[in-house]
N, C-alpha and C positions, 0 to 999 in steps of 0.2 A: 561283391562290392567291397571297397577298402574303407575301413572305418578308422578316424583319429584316434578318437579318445569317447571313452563314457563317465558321467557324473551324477553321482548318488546326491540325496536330498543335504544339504548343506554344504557341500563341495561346491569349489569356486572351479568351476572351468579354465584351462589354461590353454590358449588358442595363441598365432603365431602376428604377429603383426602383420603381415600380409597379407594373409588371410580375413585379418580381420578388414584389411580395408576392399572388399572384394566385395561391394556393395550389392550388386545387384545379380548378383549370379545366379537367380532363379530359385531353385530350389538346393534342400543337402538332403545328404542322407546321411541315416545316423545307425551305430548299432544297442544295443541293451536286449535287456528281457523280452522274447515274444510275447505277446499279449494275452495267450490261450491260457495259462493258467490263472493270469493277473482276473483277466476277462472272465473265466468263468468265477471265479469268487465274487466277480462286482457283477453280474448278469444274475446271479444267486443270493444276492443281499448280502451276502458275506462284508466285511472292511467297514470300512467309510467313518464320517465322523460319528455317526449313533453309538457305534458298536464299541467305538474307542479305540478303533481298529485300523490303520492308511491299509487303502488302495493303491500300491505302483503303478505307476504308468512313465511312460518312457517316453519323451517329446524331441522330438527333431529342429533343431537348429541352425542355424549357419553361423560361421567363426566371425559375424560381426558385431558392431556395437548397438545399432536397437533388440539385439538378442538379450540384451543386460535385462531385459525388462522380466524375461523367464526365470533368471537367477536373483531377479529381486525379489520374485515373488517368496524361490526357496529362502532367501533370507531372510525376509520377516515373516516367514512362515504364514503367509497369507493362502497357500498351496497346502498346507496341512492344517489350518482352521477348515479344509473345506472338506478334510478326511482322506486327502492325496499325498502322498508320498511320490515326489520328481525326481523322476532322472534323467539330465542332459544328455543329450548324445552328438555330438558335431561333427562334420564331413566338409572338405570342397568339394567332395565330388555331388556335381548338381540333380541330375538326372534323376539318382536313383534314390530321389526322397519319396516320391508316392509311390511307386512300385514297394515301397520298404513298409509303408501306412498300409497300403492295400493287404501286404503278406501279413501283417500282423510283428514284424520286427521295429516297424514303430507303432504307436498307440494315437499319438498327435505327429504334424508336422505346422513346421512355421515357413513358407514359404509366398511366393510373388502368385499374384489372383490370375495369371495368365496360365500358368503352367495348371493351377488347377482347373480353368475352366479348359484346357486342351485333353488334359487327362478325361473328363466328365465328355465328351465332344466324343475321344475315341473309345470310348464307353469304360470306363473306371470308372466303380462307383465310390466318389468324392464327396463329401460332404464338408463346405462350410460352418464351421462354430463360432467365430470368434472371429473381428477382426485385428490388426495388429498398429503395422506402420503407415504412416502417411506421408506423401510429399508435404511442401509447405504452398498454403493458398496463395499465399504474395510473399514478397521481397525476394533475399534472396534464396536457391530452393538446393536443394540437398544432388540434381544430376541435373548437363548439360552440355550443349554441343562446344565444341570449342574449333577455333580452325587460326592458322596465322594471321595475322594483325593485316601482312603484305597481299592475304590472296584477294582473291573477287568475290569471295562468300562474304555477303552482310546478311541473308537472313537463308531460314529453311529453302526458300524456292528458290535459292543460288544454286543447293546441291545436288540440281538435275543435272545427271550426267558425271557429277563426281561419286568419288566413294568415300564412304563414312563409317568407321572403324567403333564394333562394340563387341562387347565380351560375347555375347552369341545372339547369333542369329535366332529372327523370330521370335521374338522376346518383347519386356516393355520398351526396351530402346529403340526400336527399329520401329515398332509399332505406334509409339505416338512422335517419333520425328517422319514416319510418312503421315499422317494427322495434319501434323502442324505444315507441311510442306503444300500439302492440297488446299488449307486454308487458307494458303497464301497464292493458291491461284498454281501451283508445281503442279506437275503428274507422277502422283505417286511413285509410279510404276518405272520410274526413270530414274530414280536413287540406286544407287548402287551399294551393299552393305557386307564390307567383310569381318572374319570373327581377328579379334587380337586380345593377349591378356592385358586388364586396364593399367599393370605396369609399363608395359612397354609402348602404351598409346602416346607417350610425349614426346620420346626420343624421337618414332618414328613419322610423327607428325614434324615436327622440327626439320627431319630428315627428307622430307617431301615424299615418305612411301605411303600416303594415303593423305586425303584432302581435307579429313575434318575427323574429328574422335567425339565420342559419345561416354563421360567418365562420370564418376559419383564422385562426392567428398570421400577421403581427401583429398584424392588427387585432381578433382575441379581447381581447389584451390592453390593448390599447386601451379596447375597448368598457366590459371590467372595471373599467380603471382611475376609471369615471363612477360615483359612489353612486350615482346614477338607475338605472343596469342592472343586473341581476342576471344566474345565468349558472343556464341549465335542464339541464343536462349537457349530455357530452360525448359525439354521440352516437355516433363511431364506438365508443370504450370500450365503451357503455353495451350497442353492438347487438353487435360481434364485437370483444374486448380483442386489439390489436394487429393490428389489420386492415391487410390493405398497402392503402399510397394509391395506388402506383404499381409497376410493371414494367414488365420489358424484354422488349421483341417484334420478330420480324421476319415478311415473310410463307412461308408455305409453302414455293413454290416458293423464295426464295433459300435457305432451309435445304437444301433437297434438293439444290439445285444445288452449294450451295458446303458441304458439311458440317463441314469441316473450321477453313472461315472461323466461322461460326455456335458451332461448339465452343469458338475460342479465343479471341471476342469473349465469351461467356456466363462461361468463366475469368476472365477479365481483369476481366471485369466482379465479381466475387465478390470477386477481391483487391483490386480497387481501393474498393469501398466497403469491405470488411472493413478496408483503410487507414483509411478518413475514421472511424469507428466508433473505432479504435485512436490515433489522431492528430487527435482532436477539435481543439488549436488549430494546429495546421498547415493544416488545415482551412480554419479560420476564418479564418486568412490572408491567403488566396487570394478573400474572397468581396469585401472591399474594392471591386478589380480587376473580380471574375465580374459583381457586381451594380451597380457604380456607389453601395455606399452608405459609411455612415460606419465606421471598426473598430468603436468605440463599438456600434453596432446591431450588428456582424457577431457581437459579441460575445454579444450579450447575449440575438438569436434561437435564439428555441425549437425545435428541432428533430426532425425526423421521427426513428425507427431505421432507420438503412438495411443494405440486409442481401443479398445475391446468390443467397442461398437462395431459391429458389422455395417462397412458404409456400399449398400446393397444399389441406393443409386451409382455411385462412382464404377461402382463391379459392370452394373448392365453398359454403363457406357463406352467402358473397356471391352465388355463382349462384343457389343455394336461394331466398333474399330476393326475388332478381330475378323469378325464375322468382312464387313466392306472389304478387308485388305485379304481375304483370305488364309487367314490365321487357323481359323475356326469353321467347321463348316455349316454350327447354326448353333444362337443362342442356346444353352440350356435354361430347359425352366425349373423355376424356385425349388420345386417340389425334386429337384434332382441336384440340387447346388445347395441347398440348405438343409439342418434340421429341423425337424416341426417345432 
């Protein structure tokens, strides 16, 4: 697997603007320290805050901006009150974030609740700690469908029969715009969905080579901002209001091994987004630096809610979807999706 870049505790991440608006791309994969030496000193009592001693661990990422919440933590050092010493590690490449948690080259990952509960389904053992981002429950929401202003699409159950373009397949996009299309009386099963990257969904939407696109901020707003496009909703709202996009995992076995690490990364992790949530422009900041882009834009992007709460109802009713559309081929239970 190809790795970006790695970030020691106090290190600002430098990630590409593009990358950074690659909103929903499921999971990353990241490189750093394997876990086995880290893990056996925290499995051993060794580190932690008693001893006056951090515990590394090495958390997986993606190059976007509710990621800032992980580097805010290292910033005010809310991650090393709790005996941790973080290291970033960021990737696009999606795939191979839980394979990399499972091996032990990552220690956490922050990634979309589908990919973990697919992993958990084909038997990785996954475990849920923490949860992260949120859609927004109303107004307006951070992803959605878009299609020209001229076509015949006014709502999800127009797109029987058309195709509807999202960065990959089998994912949260595809999954709750067949959701929201059945609600509307569509047949799922009659959406057609090809993969495109969310840069190039406007040109070719414009261009007539697909019927309707499925983007994140910024480029939703973008696409809005063209009298040509109109916007079909918004369909995580639409399917489950306030649905997490993402959460924090590690696998199995480090939890067991190291309980104590896992407990006081899942804390830290709760205070430190419950920070960015409460310190909206101290936040904003810091993403200048995190993302390589302008204040101006750092300012003015639309943002997930990010939250450390594990939101366990929104998870089952994503599983549910999965599961009817066959995503999934059968809920997991708590006791295999969670830690104790």
């Amino acid at each position: 697997m190809s790795f970006i870049s790695t970030h020691s505790r106090g290190a600002r991440a430098t990630l590409t603007a593009l990358a950074a608006t690659g909103l929903l791309a499921l999971t990353a994969c990241g490189s750093g320290s394997p876990s086995g030496a880290e893990g056996d000193d925290a499995a051993s009592g060794g580190g932690g805050a008693d001893s006056g001693e951090l515990t590394q661990v090495t958390v997986g990422v993606l190059p976007i901006a509710p990621s800032i919440g992980v580097q805010y933590g290292i910033e005010q050092g809310i991650f090393e009150e709790h005996g941790l010493d973080v290291e970033i590690s960021t990737s696009n490449a999606g795939a191979a974030m839980l394979p990399a948690v499972t091996s032990g080259q990552l220690d956490f990952g922050v990634g979309n609740p589908l990919s973990v509960l697919t992993a958990v389904d084909q038997g990785l053992d996954m475990r849920i700690v923490a949860g992260y981002s949120n859609s927004l429950g109303e107004g307006d929401d951070i992803a959605g469908v878009v299609t020209l202003a001229d076509s015949d699409i006014e709502s999800y159950a127009d797109l029987e029969g058309k195709t509807t373009s999202v960065n990959a397949l089998r994912t949260l996009g595809d999954l709750t715009i067949m959701a929201d299309a059945e609600e509307e009386g569509a047949d799922p099963s009659s959406l057609n969905f090809s993969e495109m990257p969310f840069p190039d969904m406007q040109a070719q939407l414009e261009a007539g080579n697909t019927d309707a696109i499925w983007v994140p901020e910024p480029f939703l707003s973008n696409a809005l901002a063209e009298e040509t496009n109109q916007l079909v909703g918004y369909s995580f709202q639409d399917a489950i209001p306030g649905m997490p996009t993402m959460v924090t995992f590690t696998s199995g076995s480090f939890a067991e091994e190291n309980p104590e690490v896992a407990e006081a990364f899942a804390t830290a992790m709760q205070e430190s987004l419950a920070g960015v949530e409460a310190d909206q422009e101290g936040a904003r900041e810091l993403l200048p630096d995190f993302m390589e882009i302008s204040p101006e834009a750092a300012q003015n992007l639309r943002m997930e809610r990010l939250d450390g709460e594990i939101p366990k109802d929104e998870i089952s009713q994503i599983s549910e979807l999965a599961v009817r559309y066959d995503f999934i081929g059968a809920a997991p239970a708590d006791e295999d999706l969670y830690i104790d």
